[in-house]
C-alpha positions as CSV (number, residue, x, y, z in Angstrom):
1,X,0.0,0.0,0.0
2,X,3.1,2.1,1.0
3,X,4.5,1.4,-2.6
4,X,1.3,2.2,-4.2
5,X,1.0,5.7,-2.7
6,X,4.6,6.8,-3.4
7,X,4.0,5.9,-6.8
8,X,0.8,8.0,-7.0
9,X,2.3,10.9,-5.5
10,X,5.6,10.5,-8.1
11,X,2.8,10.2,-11.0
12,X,1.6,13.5,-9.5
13,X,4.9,14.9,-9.7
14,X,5.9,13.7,-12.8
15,X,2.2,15.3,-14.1
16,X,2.8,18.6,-12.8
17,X,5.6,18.9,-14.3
18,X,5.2,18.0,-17.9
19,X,2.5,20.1,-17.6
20,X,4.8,23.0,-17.2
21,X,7.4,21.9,-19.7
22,X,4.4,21.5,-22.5
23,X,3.9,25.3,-22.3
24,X,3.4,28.4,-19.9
25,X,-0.4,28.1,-19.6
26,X,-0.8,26.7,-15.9
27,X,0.7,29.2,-13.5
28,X,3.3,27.8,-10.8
29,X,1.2,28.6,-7.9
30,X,-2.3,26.5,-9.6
31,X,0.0,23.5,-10.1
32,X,1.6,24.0,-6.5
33,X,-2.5,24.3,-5.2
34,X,-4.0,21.9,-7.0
35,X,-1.1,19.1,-5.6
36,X,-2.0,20.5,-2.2
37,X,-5.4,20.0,-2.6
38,X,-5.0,16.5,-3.7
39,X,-3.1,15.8,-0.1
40,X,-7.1,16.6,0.9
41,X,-8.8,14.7,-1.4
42,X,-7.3,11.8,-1.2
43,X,-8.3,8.1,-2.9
44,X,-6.7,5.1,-3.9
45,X,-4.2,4.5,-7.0
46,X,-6.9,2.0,-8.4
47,X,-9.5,4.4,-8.1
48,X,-7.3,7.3,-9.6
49,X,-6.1,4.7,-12.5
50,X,-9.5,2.8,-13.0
51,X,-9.2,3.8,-16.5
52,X,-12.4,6.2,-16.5
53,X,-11.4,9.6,-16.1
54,X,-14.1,12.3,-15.2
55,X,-13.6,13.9,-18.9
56,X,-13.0,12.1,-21.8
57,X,-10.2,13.0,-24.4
58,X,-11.8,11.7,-27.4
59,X,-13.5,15.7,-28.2
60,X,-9.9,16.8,-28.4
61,X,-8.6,15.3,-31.2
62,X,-11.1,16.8,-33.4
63,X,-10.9,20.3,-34.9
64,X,-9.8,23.5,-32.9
65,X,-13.3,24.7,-33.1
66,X,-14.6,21.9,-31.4
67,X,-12.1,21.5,-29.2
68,X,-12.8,25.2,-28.1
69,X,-16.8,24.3,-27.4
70,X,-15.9,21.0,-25.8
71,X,-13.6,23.0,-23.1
72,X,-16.3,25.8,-22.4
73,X,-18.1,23.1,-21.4
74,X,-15.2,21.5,-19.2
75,X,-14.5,24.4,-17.8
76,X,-18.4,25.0,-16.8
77,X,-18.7,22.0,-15.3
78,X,-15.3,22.2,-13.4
79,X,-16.9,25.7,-12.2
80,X,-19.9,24.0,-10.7
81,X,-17.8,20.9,-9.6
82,X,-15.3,23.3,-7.0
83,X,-18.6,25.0,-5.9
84,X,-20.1,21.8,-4.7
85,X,-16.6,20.8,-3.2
86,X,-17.0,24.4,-0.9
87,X,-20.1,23.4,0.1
88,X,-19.3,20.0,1.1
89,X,-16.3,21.7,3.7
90,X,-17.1,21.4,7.1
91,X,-18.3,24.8,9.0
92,X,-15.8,26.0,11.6
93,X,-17.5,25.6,15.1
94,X,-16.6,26.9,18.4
95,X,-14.8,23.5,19.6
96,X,-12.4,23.9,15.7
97,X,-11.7,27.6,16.3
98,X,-10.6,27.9,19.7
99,X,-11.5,25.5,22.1
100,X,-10.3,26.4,25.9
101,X,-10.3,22.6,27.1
102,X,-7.8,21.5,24.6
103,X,-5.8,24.3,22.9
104,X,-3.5,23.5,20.6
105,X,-4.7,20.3,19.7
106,X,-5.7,18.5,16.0
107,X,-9.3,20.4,16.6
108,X,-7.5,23.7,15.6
109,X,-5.6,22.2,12.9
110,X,-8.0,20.2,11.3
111,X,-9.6,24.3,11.5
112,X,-6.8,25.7,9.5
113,X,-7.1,22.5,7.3
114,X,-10.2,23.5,6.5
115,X,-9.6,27.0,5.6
116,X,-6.5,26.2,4.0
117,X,-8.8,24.0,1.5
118,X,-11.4,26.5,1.6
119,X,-8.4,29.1,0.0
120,X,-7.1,26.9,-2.5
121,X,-9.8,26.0,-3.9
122,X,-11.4,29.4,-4.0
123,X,-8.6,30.3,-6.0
124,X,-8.5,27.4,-8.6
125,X,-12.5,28.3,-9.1
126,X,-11.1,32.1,-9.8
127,X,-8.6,30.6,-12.3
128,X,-10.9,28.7,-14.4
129,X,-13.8,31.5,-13.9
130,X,-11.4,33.6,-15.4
131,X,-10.5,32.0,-18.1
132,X,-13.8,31.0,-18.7
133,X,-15.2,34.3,-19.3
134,X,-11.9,35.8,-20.9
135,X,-12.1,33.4,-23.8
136,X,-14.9,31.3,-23.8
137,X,-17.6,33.5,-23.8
138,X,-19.1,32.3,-27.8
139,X,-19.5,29.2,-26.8
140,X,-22.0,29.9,-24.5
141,X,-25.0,29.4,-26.3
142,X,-23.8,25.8,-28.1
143,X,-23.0,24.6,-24.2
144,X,-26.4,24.6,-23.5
145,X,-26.9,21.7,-25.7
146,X,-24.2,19.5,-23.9
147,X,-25.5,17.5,-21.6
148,X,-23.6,15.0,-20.9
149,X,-21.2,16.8,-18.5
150,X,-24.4,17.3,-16.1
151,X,-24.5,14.0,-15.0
152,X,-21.5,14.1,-13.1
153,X,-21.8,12.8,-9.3
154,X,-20.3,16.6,-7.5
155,X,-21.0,15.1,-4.2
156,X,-18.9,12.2,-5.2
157,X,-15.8,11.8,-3.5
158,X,-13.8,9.5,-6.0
159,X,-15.5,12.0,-8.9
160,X,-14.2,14.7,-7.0
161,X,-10.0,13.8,-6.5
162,X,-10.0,12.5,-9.4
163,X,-11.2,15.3,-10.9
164,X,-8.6,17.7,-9.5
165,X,-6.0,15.2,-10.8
166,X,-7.2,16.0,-14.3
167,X,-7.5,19.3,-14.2
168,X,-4.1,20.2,-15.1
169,X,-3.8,19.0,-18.4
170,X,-7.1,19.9,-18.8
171,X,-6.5,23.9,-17.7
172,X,-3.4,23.4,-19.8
173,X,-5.6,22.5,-23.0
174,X,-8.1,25.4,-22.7
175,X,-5.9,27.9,-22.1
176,X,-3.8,27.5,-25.2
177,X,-6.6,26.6,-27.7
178,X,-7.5,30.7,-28.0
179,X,-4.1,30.7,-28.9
180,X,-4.1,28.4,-31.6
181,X,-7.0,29.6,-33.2
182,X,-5.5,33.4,-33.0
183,X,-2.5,31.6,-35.4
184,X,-4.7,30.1,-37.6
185,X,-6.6,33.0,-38.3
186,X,-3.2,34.8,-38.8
187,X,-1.8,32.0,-41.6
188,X,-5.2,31.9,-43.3
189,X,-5.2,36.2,-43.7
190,X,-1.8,35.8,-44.8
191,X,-2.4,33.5,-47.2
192,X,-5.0,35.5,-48.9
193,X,-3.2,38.5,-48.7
194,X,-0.4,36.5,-50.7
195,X,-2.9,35.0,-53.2
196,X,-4.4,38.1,-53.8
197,X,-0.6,39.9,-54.1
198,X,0.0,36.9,-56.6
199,X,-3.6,37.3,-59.0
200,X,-2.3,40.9,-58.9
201,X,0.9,41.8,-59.1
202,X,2.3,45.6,-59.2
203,X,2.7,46.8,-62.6
């Protein structure tokens, strides 16, 4: 069991940083978050490598256009996915916060636990809201047609880790699909402008 954990969190490792050598999307500090955060939400290697991940792959190897709808709709659902995990945080009570009978014991820290969570993950949901509305926002109108994203279990712990776990490579994806499509547009106007130099040369 020792083995198998070690080897999850070197996986993890090894994730995070590919991520980061495949381009300059994911900022250090969501990669250093989201591996915190998976210290919280922990499950077991087979249920992390079951060979079902939360969101399939298969939209991405299509066209950038649909790649680009597909990832509105990722990120939407990721949205709604870290709001359900804030909910599902325990509330801090008076015996977490400051209890007089036992200070300094694992009631306070599982308090600052909590609101450490409660932080990251606050900031992840900013990240993808951000990106969300900063280059996303045409989609809007085809997501309400996919459907299948709403059937994922939120409240479900497995769903939930496993989740986080993909979102890297996922975040990764979205953010540099805008810039893809900015390039293409580029080749295809300079392509016409050199047809149209080449119909009609200078005299």
């Amino acid at each position: 069991m020792m083995v198998a954990a070690a080897r999850a969190v070197v996986c993890l490792s090894l994730w995070l940083s590919v991520c980061q050598v495949r381009g300059s999307h994911i900022p250090v500090r969501m990669n250093r978050t989201i591996q915190n955060l998976l210290q919280y939400y922990t499950i077991t290697p087979k249920e992390r490598f079951d060979g079902k991940p939360v969101f399939s792959r298969e939209p991405l190897s299509g066209r950038t256009e649909v790649k680009m709808i597909f990832m509105g709709a990722v990120l939407e659902t990721y949205e709604k996915l870290i709001g359900q995990m804030l909910k599902n945080l325990p509330t801090a009570s008076p015996q977490t916060v400051g209890s007089t009978d036992r200070p300094g014991t694992a009631g306070v820290a599982e308090g600052e636990t909590v609101k450490d969570v409660r932080t990251e993950l606050s900031y992840v949901l900013k990240r993808v809201q951000d990106l969300r509305r900063q280059d996303y926002q045409e989609e809007e109108k085809v997501l309400q047609g996919l459907l299948s994203l709403k059937h994922i279990k939120m409240d479900n712990a497995v769903i939930q880790s496993k989740a986080l776990w993909e979102l890297p490579w996922l975040y990764e994806e979205a953010s540099s699909l805008p810039n893809t499509i900015r390039m293409q547009k580029q080749m295809r106007r300079r392509r016409r402008h050199a047809r149209r130099v080449k119909n009609h040369p200078r005299a």
